[in-house]
py3Dmol code that shows the C-alpha trace and the ligand (Angstrom):
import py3Dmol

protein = """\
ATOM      1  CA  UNK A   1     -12.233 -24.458 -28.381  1.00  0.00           C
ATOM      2  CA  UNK A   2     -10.528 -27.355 -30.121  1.00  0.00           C
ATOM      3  CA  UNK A   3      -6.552 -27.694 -29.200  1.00  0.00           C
ATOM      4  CA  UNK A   4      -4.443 -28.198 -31.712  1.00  0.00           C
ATOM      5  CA  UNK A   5      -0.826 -27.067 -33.147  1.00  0.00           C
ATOM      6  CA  UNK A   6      -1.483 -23.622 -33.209  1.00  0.00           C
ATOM      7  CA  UNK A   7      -2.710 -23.395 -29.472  1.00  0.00           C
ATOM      8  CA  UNK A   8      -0.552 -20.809 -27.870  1.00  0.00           C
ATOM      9  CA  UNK A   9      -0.086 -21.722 -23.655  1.00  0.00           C
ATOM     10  CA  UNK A  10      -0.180 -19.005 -21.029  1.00  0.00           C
ATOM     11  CA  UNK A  11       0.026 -18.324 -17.495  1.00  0.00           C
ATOM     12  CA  UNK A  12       0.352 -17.435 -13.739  1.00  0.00           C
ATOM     13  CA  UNK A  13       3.832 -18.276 -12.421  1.00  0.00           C
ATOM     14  CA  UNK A  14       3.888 -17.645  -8.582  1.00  0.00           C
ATOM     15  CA  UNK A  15       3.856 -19.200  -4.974  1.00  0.00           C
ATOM     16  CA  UNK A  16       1.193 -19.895  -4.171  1.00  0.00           C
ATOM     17  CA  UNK A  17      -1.616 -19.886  -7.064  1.00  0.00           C
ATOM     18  CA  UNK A  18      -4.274 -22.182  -6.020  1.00  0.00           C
ATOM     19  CA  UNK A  19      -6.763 -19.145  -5.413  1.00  0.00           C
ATOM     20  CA  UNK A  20      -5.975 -17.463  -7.975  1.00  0.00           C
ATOM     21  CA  UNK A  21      -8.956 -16.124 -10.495  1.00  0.00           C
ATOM     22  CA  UNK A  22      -6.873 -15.600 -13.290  1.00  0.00           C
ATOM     23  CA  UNK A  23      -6.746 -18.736 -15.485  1.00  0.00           C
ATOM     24  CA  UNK A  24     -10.761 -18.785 -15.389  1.00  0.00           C
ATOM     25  CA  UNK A  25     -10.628 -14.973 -16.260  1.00  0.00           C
ATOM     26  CA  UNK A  26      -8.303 -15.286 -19.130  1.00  0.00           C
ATOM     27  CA  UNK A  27      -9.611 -19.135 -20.697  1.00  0.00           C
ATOM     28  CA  UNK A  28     -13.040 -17.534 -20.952  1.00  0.00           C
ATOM     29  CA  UNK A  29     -11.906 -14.562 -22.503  1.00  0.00           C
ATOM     30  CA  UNK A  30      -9.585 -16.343 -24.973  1.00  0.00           C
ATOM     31  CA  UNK A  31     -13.027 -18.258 -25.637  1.00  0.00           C
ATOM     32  CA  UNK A  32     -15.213 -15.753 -26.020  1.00  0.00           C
ATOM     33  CA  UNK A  33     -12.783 -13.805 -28.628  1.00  0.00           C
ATOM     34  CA  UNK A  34     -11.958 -17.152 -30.503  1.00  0.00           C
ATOM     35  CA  UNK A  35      -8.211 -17.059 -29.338  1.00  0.00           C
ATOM     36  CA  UNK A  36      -6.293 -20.334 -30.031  1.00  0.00           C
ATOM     37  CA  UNK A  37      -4.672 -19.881 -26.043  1.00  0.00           C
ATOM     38  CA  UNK A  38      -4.633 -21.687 -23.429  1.00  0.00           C
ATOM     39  CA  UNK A  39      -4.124 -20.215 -19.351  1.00  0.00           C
ATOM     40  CA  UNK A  40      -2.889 -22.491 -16.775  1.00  0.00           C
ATOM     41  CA  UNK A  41      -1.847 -21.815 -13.014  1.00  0.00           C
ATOM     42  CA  UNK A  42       2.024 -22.804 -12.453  1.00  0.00           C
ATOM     43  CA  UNK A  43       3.173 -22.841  -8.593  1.00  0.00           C
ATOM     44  CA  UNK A  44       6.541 -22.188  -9.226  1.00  0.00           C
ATOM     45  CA  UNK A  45       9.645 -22.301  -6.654  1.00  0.00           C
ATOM     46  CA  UNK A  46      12.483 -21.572  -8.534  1.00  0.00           C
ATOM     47  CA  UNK A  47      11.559 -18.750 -10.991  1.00  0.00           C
ATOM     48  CA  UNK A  48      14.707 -19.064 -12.822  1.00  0.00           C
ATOM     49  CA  UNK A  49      13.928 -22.468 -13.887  1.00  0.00           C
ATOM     50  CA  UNK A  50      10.403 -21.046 -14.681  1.00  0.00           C
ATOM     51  CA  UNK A  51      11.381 -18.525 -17.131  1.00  0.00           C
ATOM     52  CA  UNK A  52      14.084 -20.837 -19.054  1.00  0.00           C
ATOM     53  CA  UNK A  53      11.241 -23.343 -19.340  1.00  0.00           C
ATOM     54  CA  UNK A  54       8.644 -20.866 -20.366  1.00  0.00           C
ATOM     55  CA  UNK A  55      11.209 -19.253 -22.709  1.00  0.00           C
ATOM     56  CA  UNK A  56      12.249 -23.049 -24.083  1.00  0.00           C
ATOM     57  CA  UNK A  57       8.658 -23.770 -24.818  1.00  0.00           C
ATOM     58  CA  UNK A  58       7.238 -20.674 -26.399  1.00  0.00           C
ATOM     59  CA  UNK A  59       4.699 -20.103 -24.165  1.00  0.00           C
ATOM     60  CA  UNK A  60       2.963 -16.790 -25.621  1.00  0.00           C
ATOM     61  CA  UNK A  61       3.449 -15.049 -22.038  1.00  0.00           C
ATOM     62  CA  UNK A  62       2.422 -14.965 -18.199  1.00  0.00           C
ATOM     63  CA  UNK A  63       1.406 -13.530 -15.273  1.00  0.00           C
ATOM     64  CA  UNK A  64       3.971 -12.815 -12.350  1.00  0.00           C
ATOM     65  CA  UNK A  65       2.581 -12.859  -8.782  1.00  0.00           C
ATOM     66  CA  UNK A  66       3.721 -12.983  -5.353  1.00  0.00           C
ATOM     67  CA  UNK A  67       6.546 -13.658  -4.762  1.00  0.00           C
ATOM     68  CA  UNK A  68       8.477 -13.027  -8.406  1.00  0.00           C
ATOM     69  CA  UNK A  69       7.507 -10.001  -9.086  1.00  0.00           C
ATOM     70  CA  UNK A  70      10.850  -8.407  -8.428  1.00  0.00           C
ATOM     71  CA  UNK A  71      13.359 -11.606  -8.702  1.00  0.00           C
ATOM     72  CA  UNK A  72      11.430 -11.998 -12.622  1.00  0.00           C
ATOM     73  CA  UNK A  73      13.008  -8.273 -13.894  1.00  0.00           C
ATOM     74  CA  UNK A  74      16.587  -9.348 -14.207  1.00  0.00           C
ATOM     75  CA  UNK A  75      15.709 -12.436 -16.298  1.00  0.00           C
ATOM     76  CA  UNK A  76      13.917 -11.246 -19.126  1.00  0.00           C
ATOM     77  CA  UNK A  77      15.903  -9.546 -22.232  1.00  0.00           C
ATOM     78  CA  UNK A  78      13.514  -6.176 -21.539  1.00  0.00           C
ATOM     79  CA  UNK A  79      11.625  -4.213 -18.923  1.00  0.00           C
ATOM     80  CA  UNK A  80       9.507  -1.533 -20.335  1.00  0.00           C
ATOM     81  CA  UNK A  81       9.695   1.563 -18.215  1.00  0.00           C
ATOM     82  CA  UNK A  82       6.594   1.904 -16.208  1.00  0.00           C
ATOM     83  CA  UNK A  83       7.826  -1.513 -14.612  1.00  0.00           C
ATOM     84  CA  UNK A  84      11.448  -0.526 -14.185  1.00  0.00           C
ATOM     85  CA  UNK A  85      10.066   2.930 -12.248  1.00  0.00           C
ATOM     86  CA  UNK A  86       7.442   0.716 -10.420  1.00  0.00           C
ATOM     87  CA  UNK A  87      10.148  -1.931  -9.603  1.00  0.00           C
ATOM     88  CA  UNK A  88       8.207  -4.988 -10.341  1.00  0.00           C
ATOM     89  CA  UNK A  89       6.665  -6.790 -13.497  1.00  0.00           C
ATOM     90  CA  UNK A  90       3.634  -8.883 -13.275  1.00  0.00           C
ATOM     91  CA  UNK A  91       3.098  -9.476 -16.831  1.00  0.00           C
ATOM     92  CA  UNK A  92       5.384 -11.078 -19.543  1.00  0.00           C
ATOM     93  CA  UNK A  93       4.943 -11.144 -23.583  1.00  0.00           C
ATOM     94  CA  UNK A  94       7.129 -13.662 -25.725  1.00  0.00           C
ATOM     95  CA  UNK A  95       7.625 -11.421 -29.067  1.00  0.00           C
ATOM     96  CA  UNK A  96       9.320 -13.682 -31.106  1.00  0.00           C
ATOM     97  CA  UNK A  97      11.377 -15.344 -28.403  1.00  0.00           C
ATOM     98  CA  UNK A  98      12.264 -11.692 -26.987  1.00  0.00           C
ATOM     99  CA  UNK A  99      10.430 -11.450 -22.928  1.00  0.00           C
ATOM    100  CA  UNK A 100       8.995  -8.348 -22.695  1.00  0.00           C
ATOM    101  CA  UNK A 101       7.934  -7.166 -18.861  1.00  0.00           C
ATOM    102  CA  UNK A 102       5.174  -4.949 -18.161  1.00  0.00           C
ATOM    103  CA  UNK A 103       3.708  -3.797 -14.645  1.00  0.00           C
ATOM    104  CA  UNK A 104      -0.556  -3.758 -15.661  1.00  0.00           C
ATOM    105  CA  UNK A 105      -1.319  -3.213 -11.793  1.00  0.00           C
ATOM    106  CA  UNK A 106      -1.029   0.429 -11.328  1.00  0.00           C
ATOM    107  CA  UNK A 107      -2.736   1.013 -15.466  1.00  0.00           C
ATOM    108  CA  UNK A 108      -5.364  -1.595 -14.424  1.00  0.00           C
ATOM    109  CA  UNK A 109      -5.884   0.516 -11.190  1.00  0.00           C
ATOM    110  CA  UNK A 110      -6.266   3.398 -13.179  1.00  0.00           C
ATOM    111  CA  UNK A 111      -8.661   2.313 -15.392  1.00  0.00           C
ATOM    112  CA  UNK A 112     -10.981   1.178 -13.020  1.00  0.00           C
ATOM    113  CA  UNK A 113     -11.199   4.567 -11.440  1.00  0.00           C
ATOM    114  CA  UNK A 114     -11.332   6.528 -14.618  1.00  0.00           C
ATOM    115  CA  UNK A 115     -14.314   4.853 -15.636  1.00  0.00           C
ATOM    116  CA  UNK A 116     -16.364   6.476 -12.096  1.00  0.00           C
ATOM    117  CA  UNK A 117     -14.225   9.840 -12.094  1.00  0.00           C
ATOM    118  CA  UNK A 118     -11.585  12.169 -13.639  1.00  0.00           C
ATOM    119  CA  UNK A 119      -8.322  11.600 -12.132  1.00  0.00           C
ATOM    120  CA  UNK A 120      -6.228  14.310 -13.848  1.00  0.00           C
ATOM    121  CA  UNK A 121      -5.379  17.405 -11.665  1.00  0.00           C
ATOM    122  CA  UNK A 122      -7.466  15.536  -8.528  1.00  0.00           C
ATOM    123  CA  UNK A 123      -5.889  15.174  -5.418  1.00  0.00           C
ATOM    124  CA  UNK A 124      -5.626  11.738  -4.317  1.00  0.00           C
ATOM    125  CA  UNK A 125      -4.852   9.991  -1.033  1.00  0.00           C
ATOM    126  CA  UNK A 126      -2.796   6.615  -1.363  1.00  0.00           C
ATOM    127  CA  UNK A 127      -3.456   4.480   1.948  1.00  0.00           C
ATOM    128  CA  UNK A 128      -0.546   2.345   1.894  1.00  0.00           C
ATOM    129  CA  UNK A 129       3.133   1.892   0.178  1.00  0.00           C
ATOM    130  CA  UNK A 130       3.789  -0.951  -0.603  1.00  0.00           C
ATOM    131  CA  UNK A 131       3.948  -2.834  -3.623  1.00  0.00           C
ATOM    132  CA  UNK A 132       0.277  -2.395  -4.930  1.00  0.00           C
ATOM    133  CA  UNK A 133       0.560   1.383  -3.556  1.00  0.00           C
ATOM    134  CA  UNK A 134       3.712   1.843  -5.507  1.00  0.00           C
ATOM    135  CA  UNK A 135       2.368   0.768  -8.619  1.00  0.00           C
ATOM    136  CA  UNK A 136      -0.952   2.716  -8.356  1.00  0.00           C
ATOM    137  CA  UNK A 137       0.537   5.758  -6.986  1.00  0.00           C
ATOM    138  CA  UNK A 138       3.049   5.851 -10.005  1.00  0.00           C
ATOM    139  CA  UNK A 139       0.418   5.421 -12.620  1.00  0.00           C
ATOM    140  CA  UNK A 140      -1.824   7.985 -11.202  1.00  0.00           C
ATOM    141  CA  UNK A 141       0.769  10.505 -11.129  1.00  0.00           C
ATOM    142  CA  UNK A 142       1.926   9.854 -14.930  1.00  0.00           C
ATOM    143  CA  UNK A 143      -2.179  10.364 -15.404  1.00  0.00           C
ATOM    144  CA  UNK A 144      -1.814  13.608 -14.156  1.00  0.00           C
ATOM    145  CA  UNK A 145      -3.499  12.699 -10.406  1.00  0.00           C
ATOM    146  CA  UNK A 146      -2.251  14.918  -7.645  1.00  0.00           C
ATOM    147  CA  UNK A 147      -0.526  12.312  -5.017  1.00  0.00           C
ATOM    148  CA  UNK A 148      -0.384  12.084  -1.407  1.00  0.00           C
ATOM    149  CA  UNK A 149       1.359   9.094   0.465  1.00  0.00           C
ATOM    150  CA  UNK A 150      -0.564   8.150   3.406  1.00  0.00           C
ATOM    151  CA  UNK A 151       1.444   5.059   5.479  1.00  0.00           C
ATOM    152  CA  UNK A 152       1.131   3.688   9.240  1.00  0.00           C
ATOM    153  CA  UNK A 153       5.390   3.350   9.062  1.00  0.00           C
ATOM    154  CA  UNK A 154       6.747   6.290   8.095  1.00  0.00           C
ATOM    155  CA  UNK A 155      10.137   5.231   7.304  1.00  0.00           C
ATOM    156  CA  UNK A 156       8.745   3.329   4.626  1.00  0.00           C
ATOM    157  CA  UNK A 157       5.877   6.252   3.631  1.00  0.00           C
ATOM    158  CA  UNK A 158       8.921   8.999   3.186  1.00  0.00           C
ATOM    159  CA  UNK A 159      10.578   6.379   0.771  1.00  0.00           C
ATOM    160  CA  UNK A 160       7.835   6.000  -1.498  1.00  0.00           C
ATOM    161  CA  UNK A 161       6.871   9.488  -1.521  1.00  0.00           C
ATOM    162  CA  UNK A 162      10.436  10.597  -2.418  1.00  0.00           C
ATOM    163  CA  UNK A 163      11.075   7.730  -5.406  1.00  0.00           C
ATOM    164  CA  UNK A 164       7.913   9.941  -6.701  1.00  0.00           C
ATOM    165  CA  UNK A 165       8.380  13.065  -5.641  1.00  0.00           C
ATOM    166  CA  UNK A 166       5.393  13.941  -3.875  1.00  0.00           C
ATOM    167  CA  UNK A 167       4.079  14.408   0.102  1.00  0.00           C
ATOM    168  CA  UNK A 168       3.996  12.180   2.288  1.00  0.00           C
ATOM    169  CA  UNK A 169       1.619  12.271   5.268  1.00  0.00           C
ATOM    170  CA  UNK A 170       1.401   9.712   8.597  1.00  0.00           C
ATOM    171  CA  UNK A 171      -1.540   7.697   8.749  1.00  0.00           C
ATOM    172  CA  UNK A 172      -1.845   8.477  12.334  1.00  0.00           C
ATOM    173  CA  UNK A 173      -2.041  12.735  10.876  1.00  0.00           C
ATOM    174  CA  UNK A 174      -4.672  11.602   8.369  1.00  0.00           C
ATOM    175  CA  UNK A 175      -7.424  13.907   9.379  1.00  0.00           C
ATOM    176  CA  UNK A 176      -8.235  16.303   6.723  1.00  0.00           C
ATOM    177  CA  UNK A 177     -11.063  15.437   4.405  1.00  0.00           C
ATOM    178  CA  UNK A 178      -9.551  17.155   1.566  1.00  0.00           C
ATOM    179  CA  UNK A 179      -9.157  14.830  -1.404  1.00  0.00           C
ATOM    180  CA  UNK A 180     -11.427  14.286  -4.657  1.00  0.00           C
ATOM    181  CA  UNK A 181      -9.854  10.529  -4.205  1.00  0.00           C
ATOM    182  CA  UNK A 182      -9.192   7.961  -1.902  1.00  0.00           C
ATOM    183  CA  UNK A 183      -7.351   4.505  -2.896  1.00  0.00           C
ATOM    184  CA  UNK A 184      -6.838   2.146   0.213  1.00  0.00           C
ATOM    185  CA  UNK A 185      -3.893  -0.031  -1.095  1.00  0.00           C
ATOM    186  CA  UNK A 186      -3.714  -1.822   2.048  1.00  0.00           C
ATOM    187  CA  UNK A 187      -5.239  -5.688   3.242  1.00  0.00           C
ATOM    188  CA  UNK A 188      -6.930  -3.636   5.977  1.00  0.00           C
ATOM    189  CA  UNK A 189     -10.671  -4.988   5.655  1.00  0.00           C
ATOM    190  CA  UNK A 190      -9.479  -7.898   4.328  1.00  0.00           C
ATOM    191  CA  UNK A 191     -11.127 -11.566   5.438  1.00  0.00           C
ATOM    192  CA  UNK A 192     -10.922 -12.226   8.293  1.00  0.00           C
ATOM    193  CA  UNK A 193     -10.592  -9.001   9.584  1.00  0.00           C
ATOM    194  CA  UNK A 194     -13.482  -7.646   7.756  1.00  0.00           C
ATOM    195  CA  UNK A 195     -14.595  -5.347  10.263  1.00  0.00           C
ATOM    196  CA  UNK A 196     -11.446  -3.285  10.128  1.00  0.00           C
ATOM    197  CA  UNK A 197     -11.000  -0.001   8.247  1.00  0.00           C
ATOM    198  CA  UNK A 198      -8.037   1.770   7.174  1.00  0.00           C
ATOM    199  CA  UNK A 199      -9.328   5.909   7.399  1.00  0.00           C
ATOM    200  CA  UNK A 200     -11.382   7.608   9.817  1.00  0.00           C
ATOM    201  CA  UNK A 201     -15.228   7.381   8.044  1.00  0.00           C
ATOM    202  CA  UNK A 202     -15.058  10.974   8.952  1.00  0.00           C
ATOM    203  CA  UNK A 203     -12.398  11.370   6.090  1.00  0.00           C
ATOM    204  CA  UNK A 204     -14.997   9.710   3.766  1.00  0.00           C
ATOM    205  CA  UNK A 205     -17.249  13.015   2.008  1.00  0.00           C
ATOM    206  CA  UNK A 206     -19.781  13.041  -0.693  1.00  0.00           C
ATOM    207  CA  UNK A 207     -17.520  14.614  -3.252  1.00  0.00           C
ATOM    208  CA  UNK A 208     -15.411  11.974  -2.744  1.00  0.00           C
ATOM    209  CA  UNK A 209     -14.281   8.505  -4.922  1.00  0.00           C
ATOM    210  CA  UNK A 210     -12.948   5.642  -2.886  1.00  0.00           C
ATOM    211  CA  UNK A 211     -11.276   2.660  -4.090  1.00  0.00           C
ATOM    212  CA  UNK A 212     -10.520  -0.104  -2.221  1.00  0.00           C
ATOM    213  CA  UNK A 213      -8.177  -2.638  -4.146  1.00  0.00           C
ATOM    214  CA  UNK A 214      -9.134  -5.548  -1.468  1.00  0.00           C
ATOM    215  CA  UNK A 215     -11.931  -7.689  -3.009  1.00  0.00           C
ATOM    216  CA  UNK A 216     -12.408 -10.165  -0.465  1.00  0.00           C
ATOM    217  CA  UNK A 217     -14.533  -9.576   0.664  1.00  0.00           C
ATOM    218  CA  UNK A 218     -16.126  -7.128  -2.524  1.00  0.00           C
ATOM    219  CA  UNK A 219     -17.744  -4.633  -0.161  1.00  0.00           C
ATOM    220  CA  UNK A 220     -14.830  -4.138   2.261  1.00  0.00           C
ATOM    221  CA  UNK A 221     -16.393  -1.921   5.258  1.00  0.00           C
ATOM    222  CA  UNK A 222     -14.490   0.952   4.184  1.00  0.00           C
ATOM    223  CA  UNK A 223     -16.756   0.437   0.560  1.00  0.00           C
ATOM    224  CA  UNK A 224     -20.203   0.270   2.309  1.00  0.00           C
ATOM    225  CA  UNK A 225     -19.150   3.182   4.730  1.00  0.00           C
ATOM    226  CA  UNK A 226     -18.195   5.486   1.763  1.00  0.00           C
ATOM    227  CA  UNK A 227     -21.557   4.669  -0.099  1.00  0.00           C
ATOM    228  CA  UNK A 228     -23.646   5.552   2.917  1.00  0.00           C
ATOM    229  CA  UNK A 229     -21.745   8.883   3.399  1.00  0.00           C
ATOM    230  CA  UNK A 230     -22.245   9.459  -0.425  1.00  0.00           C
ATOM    231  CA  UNK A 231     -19.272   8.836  -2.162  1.00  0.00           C
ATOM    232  CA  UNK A 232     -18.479   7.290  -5.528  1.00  0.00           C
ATOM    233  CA  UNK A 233     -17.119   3.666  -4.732  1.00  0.00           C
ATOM    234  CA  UNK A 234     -14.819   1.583  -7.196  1.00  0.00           C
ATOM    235  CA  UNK A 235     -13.768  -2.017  -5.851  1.00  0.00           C
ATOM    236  CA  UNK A 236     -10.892  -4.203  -6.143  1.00  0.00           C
ATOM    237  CA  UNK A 237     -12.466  -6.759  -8.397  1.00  0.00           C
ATOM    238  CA  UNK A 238     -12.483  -3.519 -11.042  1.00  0.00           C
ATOM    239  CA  UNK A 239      -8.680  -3.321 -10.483  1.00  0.00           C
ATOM    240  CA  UNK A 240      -7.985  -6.731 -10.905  1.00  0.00           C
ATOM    241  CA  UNK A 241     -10.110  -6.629 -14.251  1.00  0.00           C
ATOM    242  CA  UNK A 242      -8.173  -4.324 -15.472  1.00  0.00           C
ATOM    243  CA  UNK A 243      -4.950  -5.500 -15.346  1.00  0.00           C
ATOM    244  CA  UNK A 244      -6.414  -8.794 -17.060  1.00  0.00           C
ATOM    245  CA  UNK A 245      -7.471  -6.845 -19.594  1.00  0.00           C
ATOM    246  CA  UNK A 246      -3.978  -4.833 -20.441  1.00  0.00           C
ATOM    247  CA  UNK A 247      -2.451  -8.821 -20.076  1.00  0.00           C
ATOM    248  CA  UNK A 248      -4.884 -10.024 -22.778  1.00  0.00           C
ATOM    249  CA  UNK A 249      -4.699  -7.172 -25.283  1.00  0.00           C
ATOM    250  CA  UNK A 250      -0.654  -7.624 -25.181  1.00  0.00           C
ATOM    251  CA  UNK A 251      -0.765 -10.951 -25.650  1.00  0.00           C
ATOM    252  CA  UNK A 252      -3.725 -11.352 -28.156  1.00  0.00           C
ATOM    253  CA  UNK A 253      -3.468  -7.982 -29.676  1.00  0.00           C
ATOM    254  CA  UNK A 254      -7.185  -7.933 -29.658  1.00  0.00           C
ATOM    255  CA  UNK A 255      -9.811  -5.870 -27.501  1.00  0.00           C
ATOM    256  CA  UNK A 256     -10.039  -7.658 -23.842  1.00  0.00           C
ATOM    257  CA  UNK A 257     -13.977  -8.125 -23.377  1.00  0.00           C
ATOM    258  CA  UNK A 258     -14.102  -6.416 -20.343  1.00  0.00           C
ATOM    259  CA  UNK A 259     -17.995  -7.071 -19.290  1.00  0.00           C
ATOM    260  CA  UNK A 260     -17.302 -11.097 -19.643  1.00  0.00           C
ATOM    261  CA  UNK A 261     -13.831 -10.915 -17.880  1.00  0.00           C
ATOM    262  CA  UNK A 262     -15.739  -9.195 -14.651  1.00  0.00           C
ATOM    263  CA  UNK A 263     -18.725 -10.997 -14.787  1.00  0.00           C
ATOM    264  CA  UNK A 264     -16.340 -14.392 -14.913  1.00  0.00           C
ATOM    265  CA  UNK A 265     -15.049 -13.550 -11.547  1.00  0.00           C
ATOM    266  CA  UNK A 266     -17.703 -12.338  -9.950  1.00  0.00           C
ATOM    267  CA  UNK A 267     -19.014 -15.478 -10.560  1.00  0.00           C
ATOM    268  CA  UNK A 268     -16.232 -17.038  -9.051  1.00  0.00           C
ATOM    269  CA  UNK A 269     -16.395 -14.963  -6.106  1.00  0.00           C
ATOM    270  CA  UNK A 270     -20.303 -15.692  -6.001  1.00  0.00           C
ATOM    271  CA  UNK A 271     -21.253 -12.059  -5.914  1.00  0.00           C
ATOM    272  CA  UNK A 272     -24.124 -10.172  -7.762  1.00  0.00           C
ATOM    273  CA  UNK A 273     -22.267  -7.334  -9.424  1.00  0.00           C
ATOM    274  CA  UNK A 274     -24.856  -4.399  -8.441  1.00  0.00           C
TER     275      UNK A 274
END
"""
ligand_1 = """\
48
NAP
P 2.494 -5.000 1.008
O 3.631 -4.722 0.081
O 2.670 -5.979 2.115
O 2.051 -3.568 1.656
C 1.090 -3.494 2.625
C 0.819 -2.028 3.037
O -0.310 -2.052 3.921
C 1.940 -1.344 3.781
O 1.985 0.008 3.407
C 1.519 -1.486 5.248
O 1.957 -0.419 6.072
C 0.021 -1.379 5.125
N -0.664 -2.044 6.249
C -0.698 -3.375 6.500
N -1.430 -3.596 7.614
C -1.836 -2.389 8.063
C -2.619 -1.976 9.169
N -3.147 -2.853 10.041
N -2.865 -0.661 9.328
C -2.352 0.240 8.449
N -1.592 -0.088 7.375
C -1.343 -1.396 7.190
O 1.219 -5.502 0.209
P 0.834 -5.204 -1.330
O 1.534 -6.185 -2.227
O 1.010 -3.744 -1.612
O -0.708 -5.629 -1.356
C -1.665 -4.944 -0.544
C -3.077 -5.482 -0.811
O -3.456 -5.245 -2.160
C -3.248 -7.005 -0.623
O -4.434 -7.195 0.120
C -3.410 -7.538 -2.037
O -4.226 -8.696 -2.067
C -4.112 -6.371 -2.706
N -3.926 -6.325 -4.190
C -5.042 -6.241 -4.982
C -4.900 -6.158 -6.357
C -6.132 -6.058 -7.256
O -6.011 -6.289 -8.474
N -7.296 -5.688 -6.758
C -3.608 -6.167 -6.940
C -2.473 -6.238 -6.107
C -2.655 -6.314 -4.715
P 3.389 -0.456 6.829
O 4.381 0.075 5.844
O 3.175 0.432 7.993
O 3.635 -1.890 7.217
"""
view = py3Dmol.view(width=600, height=400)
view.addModel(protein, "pdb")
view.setStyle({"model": 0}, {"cartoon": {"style": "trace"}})
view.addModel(ligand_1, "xyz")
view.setStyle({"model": 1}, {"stick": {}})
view.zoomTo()
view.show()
């Protein structure tokens, strides 16, 4: 890819970025589709100053990650309003010097599981509520998915589950195996603590799918537990796919190559994808 003119510059505003597997995703896939882009990784402090410069330059768009994702919404001239219910906006598209916000974490989320299971009319058990269980648990209801809040603090479990209208149930009172789906939207499993799981494995059942949104490591315990008791698993690299791939159709306006975005950070994480 030659740089010229035309080149059109993207990227990851957040605090910090060094880890993060997104420029490498989205360069490659710009590459492989013959987009004139270019991806970079900002650490940004001051995401005021971030936007006014991004705006001021004409960069095409960006990712928002932690922390902005919430302090970003007020700055742009337009949220669109799966972000506004959701509450955050991780993804922003310059239309002709308008910023546009979009939440692709709860869609991305979606998408992943959709392509091992039907969601609509299914009852499914988010683990978690925060923000990653706030944006999957909203997307999966506008799909049509059945929702229960599952959440160690309840004060904050009841508050999710009433912004969405739908039950809420203790993690500690999590004991029925009862759901066609499972989404752990927690860090529990996460490295170092990779021996921790969030559910009972008793609450894991053949019928079931389970998704676990942490990918590091890519097999979280919970994973390998549910594919020895029979389940359908879907990790968080899929997830985190996904949402690439709503970022780069919105900005490109051309079909994300899915296959090449995955096997690009798989790669990266120095996994086999079997
Ligand atoms: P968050 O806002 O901090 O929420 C964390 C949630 O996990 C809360 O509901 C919290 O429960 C619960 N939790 C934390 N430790 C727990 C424990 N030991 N036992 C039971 N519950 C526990 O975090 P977030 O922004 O939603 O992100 C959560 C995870 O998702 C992170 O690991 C992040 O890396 C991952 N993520 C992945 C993707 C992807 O594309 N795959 C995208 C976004 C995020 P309490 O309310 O009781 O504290």
């Amino acid at each position: 890819m030659d740089i010229d003119t035309n080149t059109r510059l993207y990227g990851i505003f957040g605090h910090p970025v060094a880890h993060s597997l997104s420029p490498a995703m989205h360069n490659r896939a710009f590459a492989a589709m013959g987009y004139n882009g270019v991806y970079l990784a900002f650490d940004v402090a001051d995401i005021g100053a971030a936007v006014d410069g991004g705006r001021a330059l004409g960069l095409g768009g960006w990712s928002i990650t932690i922390p902005h994702k919430v302090a970003v919404m007020p700055l742009l001239d337009e949220v669109d309003p799966v972000a506004r219910n959701i509450g955050a906006v991780n993804t922003v598209v310059n239309q002709g010097g308008r910023l546009m916000g979009y939440n692709s974490d709860g869609l991305g989320a979606v998408a992943a599981l959709t392509e091992k299971c039907v969601v609509e009319g299914r009852s499914v058990a988010v683990i978690g509520a925060g923000g990653a269980a706030r944006a999957i648990a909203f997307c999966l209801k506008a799909a049509g998915a059945r929702i229960t809040i599952v959440n160690r603090s309840i004060d904050r479990g009841e508050a999710l589950a009433r912004d969405l209208d739908v039950p809420f149930l203790p993690l500690a009172e999590f004991s029925k195996p009862v759901y066609h789906v499972l989404v752990n939207t927690t860090a529990v499993g996460m490295t170092p603590l990779t021996d921790a799981v969030p559910v009972d494995e008793r609450m894991l059942v053949p019928e079931m799918t389970v998704m676990d949104i942490v990918y590091n490591p890519l097999k979280t315990r919970l994973l390998k537990t549910a594919a020895r008791r029979g389940c359908t698993v879907v990790d968080g690299v899929a997830m985190f796919v996904y949402q690439g791939a709503f970022q780069f159709e919105c900005w490109t306006g051309m079909k994300a190559p899915v296959a090449l975005m995955r096997d690009t950070v798989m790669n990266l994480l120095g996994k086999r994808d079997d």
